[in-house]
C-alpha positions, -999 to 999 in steps of 0.1 A, spaced: 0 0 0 12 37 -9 8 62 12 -4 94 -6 12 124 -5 2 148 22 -8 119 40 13 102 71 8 62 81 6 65 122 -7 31 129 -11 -2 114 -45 -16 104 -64 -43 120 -56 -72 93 -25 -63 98 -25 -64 137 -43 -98 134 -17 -112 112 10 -101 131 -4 -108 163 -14 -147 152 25 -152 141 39 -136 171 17 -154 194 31 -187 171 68 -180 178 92 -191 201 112 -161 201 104 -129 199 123 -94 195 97 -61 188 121 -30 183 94 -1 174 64 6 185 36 4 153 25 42 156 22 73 174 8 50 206 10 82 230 -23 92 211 -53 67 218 -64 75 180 -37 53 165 -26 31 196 -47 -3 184 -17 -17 169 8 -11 192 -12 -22 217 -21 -55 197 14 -66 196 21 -57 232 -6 -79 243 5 -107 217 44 -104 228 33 -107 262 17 -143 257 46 -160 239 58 -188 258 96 -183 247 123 -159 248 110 -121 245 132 -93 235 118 -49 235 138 -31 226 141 10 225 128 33 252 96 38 233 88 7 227 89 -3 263 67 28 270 43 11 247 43 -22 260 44 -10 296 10 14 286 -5 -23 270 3 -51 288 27 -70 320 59 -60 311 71 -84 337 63 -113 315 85 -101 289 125 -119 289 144 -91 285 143 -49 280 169 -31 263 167 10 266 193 11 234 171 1 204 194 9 183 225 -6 195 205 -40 205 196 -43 164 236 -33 158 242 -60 183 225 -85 167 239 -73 133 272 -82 147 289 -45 149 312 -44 174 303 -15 202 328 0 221 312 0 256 309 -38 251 348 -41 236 360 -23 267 344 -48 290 360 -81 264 393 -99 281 421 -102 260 
């Protein structure tokens, strides 16, 4: 779908929620870095709220990641049910990419 000129995507629609919610719920592991829209205003909060709930009933290994995206989960569901938060969004995804960062090089023995 294209979003028309003028016009801004601020949440994701409900097929789309169901979708992803049915394959998250699915998974053994599970990392959600983003919320999906502007969840601070109730208007276009259904889908982040969707996945928070979804996230929280996986059975496996959670991941959040990014300081917005735990405000989001934390304003949807038990954020005490979730494996693991991670303030740095960003440097959690360059983790997993592999990058090496420095705070984490420092801490390496040689």
């Amino acid at each position: 779908m294209t979003v028309p000129a003028g016009w801004a995507a601020l949440d994701i629609g409900p097929l789309t929620s169901d979708a992803f919610s049915k394959t998250i719920k699915q998974s053994k592991t599970v990392f959600w870095n983003g919320p999906m829209g502007v969840f601070e205003d109730d208007r276009f909060a259904a889908g982040s709220g969707s996945i928070a709930r979804a996230v929280e009933q996986v059975s496996g290994l959670t991941v959040i990641a990014g300081g917005d995206t735990i405000e989001a989960a934390k304003k949807y569901c038990d954020i005490g049910k979730i494996t693991h938060l991670s303030l740095a969004g960003g440097a959690t995804l360059e983790f997993l990419a592999g990058k090496k960062l420095p705070a984490l090089e420092m801490l390496r023995k040689e």
